[in-house]
Biopython code that builds the backbone (N, CA, C, O; Angstrom):
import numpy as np
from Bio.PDB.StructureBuilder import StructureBuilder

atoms = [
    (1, "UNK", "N", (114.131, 85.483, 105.060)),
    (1, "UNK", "CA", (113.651, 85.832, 106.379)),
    (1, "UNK", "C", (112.552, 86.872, 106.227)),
    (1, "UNK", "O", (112.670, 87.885, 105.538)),
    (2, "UNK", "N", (111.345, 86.497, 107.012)),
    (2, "UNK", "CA", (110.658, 87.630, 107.057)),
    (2, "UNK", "C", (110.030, 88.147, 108.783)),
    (2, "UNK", "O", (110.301, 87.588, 109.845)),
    (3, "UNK", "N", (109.290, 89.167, 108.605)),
    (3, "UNK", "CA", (108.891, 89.981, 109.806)),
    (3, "UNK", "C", (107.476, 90.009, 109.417)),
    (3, "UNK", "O", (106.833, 90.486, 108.482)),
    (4, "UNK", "N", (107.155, 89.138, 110.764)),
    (4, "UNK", "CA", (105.202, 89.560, 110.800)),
    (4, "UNK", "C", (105.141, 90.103, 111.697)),
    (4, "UNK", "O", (105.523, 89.564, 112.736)),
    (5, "UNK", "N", (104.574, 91.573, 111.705)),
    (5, "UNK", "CA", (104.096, 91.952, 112.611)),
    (5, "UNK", "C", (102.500, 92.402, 112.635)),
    (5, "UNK", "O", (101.903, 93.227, 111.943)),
    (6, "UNK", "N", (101.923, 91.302, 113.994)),
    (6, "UNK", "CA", (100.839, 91.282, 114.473)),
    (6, "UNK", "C", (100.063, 91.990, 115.725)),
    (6, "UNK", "O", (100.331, 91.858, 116.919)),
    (7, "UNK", "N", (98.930, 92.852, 115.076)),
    (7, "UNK", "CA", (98.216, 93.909, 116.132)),
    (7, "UNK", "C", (97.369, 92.921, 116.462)),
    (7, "UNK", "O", (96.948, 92.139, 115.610)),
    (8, "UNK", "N", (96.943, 92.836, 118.063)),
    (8, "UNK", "CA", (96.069, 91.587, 118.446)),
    (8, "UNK", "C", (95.575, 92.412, 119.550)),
    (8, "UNK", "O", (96.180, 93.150, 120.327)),
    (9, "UNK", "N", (94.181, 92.079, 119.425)),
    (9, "UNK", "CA", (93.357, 92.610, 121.248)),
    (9, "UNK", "C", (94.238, 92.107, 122.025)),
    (9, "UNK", "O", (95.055, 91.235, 121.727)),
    (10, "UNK", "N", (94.092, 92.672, 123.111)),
    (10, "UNK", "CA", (94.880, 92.193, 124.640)),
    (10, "UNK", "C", (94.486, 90.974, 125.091)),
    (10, "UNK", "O", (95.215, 90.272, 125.791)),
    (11, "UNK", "N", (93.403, 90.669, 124.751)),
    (11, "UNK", "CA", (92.174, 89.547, 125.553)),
    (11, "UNK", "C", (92.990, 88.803, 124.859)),
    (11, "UNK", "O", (93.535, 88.019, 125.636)),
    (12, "UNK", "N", (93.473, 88.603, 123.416)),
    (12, "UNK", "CA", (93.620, 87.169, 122.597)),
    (12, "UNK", "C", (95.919, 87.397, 122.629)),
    (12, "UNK", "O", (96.837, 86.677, 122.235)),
    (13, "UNK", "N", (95.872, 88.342, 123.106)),
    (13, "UNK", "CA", (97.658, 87.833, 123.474)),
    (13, "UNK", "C", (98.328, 86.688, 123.649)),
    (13, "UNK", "O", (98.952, 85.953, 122.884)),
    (14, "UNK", "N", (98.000, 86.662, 125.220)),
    (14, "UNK", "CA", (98.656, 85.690, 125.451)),
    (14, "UNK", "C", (98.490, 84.227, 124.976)),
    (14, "UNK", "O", (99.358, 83.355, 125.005)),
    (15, "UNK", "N", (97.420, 84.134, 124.605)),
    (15, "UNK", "CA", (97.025, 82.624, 123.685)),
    (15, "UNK", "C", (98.060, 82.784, 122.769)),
    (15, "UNK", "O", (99.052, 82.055, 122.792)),
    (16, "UNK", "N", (97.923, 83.581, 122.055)),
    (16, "UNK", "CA", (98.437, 83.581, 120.745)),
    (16, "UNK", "C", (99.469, 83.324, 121.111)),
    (16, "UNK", "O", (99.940, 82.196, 120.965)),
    (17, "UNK", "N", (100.291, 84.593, 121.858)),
    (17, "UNK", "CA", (102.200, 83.918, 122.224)),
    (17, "UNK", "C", (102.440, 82.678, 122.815)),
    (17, "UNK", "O", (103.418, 81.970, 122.575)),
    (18, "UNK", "N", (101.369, 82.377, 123.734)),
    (18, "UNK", "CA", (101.981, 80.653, 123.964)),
    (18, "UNK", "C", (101.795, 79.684, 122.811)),
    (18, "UNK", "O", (102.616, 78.773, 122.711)),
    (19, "UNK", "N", (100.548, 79.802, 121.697)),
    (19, "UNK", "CA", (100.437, 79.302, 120.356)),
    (19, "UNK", "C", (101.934, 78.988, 119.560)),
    (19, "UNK", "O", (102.556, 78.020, 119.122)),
    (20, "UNK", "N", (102.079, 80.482, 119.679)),
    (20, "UNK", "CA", (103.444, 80.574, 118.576)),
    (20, "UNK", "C", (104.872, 80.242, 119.611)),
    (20, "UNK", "O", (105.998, 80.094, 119.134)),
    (21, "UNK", "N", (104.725, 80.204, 120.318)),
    (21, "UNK", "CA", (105.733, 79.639, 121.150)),
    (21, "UNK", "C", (105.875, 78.546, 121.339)),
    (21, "UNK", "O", (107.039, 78.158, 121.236)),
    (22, "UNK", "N", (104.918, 77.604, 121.666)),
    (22, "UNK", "CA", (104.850, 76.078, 121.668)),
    (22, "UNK", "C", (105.182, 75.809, 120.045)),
    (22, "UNK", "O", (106.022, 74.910, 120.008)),
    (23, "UNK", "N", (104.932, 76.128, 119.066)),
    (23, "UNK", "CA", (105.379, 75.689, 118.184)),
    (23, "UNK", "C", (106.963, 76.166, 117.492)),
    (23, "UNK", "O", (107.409, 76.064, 116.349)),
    (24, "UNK", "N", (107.430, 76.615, 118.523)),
    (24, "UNK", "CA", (108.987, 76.823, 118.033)),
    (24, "UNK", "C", (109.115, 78.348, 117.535)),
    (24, "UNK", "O", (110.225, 78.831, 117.310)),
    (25, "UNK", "N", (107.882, 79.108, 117.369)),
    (25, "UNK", "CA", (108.323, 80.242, 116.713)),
    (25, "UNK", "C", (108.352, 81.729, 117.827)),
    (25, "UNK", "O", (107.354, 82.282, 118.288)),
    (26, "UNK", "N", (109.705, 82.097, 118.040)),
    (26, "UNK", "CA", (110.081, 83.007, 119.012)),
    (26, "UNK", "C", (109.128, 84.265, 118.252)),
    (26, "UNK", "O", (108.587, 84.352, 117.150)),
    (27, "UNK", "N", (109.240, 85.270, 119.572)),
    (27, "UNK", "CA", (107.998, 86.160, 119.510)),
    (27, "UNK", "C", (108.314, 87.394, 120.403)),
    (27, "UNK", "O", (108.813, 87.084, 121.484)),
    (28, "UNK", "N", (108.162, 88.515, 120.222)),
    (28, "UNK", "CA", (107.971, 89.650, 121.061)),
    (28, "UNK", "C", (107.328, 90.276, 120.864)),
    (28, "UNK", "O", (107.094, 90.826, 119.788)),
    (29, "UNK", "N", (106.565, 90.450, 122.395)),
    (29, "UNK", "CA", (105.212, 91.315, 122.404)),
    (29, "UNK", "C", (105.343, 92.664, 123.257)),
    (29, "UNK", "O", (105.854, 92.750, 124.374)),
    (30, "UNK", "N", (104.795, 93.666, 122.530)),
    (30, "UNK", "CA", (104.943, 95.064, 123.481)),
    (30, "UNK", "C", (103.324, 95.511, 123.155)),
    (30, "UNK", "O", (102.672, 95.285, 122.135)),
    (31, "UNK", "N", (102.991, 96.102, 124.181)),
    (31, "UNK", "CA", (101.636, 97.261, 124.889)),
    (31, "UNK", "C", (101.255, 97.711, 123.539)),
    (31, "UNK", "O", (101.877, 97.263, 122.576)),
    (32, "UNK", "N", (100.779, 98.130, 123.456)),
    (32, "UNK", "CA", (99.964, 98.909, 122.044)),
    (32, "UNK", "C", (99.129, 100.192, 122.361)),
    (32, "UNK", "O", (99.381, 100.769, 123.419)),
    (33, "UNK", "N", (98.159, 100.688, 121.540)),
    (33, "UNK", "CA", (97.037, 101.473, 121.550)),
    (33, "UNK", "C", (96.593, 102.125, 120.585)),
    (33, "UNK", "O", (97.271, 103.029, 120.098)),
    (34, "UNK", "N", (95.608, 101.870, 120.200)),
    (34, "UNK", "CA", (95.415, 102.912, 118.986)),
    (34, "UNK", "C", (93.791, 103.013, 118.398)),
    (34, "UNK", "O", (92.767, 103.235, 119.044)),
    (35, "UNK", "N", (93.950, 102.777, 116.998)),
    (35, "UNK", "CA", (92.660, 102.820, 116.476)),
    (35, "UNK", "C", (91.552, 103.633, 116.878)),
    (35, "UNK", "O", (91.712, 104.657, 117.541)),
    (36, "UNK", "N", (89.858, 103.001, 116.307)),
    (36, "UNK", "CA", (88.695, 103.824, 116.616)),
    (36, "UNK", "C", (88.894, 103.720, 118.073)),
    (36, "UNK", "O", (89.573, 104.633, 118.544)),
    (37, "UNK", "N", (88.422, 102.735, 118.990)),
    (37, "UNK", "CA", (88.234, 102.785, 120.213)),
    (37, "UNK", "C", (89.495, 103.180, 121.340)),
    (37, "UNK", "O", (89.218, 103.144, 122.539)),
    (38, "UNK", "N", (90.796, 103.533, 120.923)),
    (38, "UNK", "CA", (91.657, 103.829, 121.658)),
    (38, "UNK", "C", (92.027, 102.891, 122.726)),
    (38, "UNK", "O", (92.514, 103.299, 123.780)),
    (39, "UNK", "N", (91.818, 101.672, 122.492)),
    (39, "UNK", "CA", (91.545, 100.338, 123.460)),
    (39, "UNK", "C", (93.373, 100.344, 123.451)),
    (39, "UNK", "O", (94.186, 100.982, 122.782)),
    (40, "UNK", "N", (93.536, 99.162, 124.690)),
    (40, "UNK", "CA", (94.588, 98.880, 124.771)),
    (40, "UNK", "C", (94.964, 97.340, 123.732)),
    (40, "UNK", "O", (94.064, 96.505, 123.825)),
    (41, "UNK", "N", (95.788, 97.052, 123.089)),
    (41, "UNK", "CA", (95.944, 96.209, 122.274)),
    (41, "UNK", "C", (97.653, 95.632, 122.526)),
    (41, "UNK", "O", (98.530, 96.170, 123.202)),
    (42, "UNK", "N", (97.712, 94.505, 121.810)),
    (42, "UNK", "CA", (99.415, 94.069, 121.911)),
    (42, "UNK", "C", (99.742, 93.971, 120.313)),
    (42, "UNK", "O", (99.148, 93.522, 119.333)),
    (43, "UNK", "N", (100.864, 94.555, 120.526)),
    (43, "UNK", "CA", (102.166, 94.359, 118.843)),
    (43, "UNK", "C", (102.682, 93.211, 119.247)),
    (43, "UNK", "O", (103.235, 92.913, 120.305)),
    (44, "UNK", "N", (102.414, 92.519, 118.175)),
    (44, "UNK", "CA", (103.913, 91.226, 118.309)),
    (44, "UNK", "C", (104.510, 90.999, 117.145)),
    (44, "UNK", "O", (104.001, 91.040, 116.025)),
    (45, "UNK", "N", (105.837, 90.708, 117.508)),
    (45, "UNK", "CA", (106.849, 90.920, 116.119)),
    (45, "UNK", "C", (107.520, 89.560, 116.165)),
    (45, "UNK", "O", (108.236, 89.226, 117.109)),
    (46, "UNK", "N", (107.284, 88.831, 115.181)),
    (46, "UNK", "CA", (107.369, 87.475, 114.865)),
    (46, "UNK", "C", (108.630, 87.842, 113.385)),
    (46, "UNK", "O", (108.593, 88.728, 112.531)),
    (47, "UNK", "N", (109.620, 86.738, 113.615)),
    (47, "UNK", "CA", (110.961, 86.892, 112.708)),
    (47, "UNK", "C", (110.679, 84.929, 112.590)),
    (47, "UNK", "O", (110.770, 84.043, 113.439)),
    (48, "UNK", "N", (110.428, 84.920, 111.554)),
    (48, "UNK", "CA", (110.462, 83.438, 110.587)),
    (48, "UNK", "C", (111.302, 83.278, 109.464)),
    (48, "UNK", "O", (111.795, 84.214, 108.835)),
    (49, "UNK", "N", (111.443, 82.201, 109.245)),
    (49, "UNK", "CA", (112.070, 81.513, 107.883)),
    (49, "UNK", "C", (110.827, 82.127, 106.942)),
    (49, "UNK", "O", (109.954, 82.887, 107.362)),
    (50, "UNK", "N", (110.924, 81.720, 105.836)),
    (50, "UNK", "CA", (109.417, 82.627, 104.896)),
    (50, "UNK", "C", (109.080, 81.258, 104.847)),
    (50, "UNK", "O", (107.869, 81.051, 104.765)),
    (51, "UNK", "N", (109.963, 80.059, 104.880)),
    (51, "UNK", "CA", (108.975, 79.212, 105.026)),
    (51, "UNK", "C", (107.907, 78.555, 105.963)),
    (51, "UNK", "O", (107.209, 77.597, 105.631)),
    (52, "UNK", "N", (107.853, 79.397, 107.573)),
    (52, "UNK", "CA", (107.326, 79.568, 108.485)),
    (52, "UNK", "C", (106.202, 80.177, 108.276)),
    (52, "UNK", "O", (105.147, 79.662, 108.648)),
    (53, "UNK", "N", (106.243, 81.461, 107.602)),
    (53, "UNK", "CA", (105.061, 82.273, 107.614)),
    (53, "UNK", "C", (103.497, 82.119, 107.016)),
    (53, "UNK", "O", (102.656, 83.018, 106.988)),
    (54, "UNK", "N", (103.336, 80.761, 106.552)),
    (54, "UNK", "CA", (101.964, 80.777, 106.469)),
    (54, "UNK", "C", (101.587, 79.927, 107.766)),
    (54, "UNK", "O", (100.387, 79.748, 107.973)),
    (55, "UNK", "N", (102.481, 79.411, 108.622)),
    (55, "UNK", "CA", (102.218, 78.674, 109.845)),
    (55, "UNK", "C", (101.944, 79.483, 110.928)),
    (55, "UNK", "O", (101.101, 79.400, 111.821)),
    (56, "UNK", "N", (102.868, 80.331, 110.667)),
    (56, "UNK", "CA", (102.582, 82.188, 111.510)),
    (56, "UNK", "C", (101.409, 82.765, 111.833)),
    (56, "UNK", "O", (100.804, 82.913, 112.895)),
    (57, "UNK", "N", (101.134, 83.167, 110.322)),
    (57, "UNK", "CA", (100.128, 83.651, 110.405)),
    (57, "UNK", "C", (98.494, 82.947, 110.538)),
    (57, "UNK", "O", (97.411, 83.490, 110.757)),
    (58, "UNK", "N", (98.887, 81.430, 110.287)),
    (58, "UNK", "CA", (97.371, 80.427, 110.546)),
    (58, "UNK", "C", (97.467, 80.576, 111.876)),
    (58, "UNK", "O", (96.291, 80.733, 112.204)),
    (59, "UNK", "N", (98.371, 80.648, 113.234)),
    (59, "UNK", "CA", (98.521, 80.146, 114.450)),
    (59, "UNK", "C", (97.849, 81.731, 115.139)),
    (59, "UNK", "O", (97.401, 81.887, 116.275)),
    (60, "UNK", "N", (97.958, 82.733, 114.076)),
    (60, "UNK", "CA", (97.731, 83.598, 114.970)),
    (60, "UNK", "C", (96.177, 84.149, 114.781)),
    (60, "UNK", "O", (95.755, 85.059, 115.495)),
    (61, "UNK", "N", (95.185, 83.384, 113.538)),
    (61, "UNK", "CA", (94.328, 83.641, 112.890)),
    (61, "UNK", "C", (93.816, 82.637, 113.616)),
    (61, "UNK", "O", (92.614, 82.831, 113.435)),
    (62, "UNK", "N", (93.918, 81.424, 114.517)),
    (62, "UNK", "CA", (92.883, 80.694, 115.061)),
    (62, "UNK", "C", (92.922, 81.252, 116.440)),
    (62, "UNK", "O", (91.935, 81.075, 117.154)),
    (63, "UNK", "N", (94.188, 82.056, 117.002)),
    (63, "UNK", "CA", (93.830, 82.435, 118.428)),
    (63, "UNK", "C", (93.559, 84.050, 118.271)),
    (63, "UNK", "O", (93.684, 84.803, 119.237)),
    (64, "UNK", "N", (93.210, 84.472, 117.076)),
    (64, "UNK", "CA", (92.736, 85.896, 117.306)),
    (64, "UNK", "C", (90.950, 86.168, 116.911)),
    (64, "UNK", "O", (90.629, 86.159, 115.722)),
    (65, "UNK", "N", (90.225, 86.323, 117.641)),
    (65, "UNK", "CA", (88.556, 86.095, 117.571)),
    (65, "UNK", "C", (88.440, 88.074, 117.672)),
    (65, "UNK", "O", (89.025, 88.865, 118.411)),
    (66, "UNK", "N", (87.234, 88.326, 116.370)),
    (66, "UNK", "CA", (86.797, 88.849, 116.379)),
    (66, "UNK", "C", (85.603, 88.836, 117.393)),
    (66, "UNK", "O", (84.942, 87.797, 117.384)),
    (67, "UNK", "N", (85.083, 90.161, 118.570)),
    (67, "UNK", "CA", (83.600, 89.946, 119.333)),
    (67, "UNK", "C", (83.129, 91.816, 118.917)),
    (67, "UNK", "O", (83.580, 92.779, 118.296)),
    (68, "UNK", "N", (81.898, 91.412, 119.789)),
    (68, "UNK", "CA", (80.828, 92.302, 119.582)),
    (68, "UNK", "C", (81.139, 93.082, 120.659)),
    (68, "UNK", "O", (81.288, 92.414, 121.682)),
    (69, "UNK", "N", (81.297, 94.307, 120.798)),
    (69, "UNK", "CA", (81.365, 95.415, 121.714)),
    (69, "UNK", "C", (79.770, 96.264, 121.605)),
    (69, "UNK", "O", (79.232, 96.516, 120.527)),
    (70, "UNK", "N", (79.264, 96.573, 122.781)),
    (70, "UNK", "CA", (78.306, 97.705, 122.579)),
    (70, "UNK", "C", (78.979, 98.907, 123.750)),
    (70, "UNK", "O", (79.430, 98.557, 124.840)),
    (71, "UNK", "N", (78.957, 99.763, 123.471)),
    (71, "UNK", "CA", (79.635, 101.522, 123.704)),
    (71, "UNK", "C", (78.728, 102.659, 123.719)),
    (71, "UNK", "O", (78.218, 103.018, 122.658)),
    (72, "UNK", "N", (78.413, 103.405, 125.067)),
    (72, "UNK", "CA", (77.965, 104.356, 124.676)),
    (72, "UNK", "C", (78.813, 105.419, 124.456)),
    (72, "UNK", "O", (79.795, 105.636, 125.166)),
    (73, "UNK", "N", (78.212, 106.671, 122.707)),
    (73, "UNK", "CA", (78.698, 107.739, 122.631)),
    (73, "UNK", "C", (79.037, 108.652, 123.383)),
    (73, "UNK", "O", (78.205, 108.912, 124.253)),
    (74, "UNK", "N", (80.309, 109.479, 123.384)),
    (74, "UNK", "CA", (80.538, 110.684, 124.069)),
    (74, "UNK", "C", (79.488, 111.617, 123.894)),
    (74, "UNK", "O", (79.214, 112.194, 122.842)),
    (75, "UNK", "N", (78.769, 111.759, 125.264)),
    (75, "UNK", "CA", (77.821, 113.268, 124.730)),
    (75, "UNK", "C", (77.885, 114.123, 123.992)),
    (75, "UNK", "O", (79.011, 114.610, 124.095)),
    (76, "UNK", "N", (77.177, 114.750, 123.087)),
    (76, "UNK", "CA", (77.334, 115.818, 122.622)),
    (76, "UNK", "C", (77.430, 117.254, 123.708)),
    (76, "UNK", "O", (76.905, 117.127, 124.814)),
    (77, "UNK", "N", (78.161, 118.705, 123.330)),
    (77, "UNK", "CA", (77.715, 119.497, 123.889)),
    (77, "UNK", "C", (76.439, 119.715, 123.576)),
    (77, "UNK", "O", (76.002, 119.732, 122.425)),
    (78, "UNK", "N", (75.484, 119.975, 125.084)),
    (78, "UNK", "CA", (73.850, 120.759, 124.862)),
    (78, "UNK", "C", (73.575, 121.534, 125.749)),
    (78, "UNK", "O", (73.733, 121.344, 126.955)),
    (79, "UNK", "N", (73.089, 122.584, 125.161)),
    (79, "UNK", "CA", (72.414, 123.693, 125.500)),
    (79, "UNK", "C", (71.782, 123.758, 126.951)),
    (79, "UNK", "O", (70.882, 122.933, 127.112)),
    (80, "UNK", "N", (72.087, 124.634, 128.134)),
    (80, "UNK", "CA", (71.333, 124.113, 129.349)),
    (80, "UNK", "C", (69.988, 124.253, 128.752)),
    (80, "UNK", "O", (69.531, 125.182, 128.086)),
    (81, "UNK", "N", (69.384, 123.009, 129.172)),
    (81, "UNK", "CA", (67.474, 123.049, 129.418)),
    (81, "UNK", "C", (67.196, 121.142, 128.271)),
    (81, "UNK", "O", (66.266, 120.336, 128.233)),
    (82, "UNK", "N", (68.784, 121.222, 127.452)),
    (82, "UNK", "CA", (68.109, 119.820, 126.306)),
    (82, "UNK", "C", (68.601, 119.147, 127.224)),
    (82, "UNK", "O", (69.224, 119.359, 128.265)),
    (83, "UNK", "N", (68.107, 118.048, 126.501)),
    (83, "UNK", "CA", (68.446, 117.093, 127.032)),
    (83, "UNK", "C", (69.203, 115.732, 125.795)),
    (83, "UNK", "O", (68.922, 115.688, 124.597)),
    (84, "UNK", "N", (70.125, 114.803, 126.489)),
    (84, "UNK", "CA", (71.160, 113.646, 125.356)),
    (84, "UNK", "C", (70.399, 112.417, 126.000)),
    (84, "UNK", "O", (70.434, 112.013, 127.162)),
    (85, "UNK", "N", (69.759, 111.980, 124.998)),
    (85, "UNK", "CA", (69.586, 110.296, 125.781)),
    (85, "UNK", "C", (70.968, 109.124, 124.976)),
    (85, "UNK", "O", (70.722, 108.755, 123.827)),
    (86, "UNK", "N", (71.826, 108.806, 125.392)),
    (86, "UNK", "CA", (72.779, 108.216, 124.725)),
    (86, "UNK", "C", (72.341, 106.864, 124.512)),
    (86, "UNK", "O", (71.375, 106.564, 125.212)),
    (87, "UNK", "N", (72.758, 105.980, 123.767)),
    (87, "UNK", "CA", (72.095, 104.202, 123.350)),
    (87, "UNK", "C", (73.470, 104.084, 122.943)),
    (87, "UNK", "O", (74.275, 104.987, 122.716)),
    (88, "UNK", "N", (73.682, 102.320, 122.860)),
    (88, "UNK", "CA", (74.924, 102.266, 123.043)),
    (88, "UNK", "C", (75.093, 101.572, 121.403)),
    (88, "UNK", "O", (74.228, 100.820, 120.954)),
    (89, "UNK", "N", (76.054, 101.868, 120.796)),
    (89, "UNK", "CA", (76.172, 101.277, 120.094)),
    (89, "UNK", "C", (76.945, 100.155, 119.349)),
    (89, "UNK", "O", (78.164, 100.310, 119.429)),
    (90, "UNK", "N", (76.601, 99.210, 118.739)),
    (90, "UNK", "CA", (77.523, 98.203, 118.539)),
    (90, "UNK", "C", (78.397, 98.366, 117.246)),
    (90, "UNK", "O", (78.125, 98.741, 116.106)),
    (91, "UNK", "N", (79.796, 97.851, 117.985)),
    (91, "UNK", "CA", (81.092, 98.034, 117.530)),
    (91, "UNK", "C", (81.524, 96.446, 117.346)),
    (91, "UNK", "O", (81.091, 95.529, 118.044)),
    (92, "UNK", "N", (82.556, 96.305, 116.157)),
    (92, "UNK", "CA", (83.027, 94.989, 116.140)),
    (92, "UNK", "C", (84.669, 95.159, 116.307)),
    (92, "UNK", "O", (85.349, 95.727, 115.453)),
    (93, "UNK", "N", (85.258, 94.537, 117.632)),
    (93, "UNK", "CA", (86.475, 94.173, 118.163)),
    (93, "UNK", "C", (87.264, 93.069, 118.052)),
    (93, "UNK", "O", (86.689, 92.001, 117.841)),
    (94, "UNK", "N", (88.523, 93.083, 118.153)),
    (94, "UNK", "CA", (89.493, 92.104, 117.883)),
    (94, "UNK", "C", (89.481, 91.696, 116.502)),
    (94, "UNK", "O", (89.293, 92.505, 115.593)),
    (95, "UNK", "N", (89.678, 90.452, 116.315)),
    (95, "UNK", "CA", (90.571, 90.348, 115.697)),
    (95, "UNK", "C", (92.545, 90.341, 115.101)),
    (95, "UNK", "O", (93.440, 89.855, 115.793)),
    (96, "UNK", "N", (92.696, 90.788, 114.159)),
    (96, "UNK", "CA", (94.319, 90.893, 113.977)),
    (96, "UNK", "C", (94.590, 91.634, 113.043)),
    (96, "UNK", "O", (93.994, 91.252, 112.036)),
    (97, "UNK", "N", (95.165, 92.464, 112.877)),
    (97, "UNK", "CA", (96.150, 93.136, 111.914)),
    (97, "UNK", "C", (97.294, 92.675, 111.761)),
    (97, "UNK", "O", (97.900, 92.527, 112.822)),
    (98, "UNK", "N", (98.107, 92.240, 110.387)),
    (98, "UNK", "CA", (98.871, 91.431, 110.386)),
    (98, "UNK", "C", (99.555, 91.827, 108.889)),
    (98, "UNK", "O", (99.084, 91.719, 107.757)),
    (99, "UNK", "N", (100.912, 92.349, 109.376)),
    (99, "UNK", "CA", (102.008, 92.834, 108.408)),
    (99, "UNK", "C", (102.712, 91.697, 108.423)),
    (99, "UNK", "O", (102.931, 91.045, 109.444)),
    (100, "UNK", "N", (103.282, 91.270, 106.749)),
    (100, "UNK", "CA", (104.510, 90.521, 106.236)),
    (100, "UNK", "C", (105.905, 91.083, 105.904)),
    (100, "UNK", "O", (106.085, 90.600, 104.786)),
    (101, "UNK", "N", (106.649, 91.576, 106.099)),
    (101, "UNK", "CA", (107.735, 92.127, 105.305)),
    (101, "UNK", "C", (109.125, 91.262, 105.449)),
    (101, "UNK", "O", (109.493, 90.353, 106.193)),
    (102, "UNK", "N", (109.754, 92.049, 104.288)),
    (102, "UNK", "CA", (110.665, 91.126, 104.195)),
    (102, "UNK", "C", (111.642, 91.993, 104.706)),
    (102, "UNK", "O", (111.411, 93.185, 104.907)),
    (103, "UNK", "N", (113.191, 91.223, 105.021)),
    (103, "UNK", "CA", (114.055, 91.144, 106.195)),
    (103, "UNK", "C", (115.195, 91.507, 105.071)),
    (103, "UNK", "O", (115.409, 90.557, 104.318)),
    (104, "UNK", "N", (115.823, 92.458, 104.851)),
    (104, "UNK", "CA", (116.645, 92.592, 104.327)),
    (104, "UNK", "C", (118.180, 91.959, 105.248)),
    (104, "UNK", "O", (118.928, 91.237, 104.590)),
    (105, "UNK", "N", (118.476, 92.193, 106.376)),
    (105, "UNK", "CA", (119.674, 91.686, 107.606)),
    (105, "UNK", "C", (119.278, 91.384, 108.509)),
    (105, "UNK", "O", (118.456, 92.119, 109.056)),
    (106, "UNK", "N", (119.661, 90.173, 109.106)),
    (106, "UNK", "CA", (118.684, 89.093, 110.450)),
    (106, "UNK", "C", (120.214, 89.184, 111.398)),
    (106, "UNK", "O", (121.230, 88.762, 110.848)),
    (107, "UNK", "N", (120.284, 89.605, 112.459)),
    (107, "UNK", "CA", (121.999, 89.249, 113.544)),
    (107, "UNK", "C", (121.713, 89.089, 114.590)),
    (107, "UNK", "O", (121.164, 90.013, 115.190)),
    (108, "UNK", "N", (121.927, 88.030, 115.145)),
    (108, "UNK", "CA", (121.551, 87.567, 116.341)),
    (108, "UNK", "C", (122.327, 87.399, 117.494)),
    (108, "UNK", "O", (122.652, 86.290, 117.918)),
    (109, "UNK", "N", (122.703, 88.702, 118.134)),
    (109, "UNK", "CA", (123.521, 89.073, 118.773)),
    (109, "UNK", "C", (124.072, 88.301, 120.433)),
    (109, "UNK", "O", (125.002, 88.799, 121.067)),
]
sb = StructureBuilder()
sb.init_structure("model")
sb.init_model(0)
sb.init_chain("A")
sb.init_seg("    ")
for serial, (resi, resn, name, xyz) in enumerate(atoms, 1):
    if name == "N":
        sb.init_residue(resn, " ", resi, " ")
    sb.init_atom(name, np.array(xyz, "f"), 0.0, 1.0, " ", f" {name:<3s}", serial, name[0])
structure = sb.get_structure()
């Protein structure tokens, strides 16, 4: 038995859980947050056979898309009289983060 647990943008969630759901593989997803951009994101914790898990993780690698973000910087503090012209800069989002581990006790209460 193993445990994937998958960090996924919010945007590509719910694909993904109906993905892995239509194909038989149960799933729980909770809220997230973290990283550079402090964005909101979803954890999902996927419990497979190990012989599941390269099906796992392909199902969650075609519904998780990396895109292009552009962001403008937090101002700097300046001095009254300067002046900040901010430009936005481009950031690359989504995608998946994606842990394997193994399951030492599985009970299914």
């Amino acid at each position: 038995m193993k445990l994937v647990i998958a960090i996924v943008q919010g945007e590509d969630a719910g694909r993904t859980v109906q993905a892995l759901s239509t194909s038989g593989i149960s799933v729980t997803r909770f809220a997230s947050s973290g990283g550079f951009l402090q964005q909101g994101n979803v954890t999902l914790l996927v419990g497979v056979d190990e012989e599941r898990v390269d099906q796992a993780v392909q199902l969650i690698r075609e519904n998780c898309r990396e895109r292009t973000r552009y962001l403008t910087p937090m101002p700097p503090m300046v001095e009254p009289g300067e002046m900040f012209m901010p430009f936005a800069v481009e950031v690359q989002v989504g995608g998946a983060t994606i842990f394997v581990l193994d399951v030492e006790q599985f009970e299914k209460l």
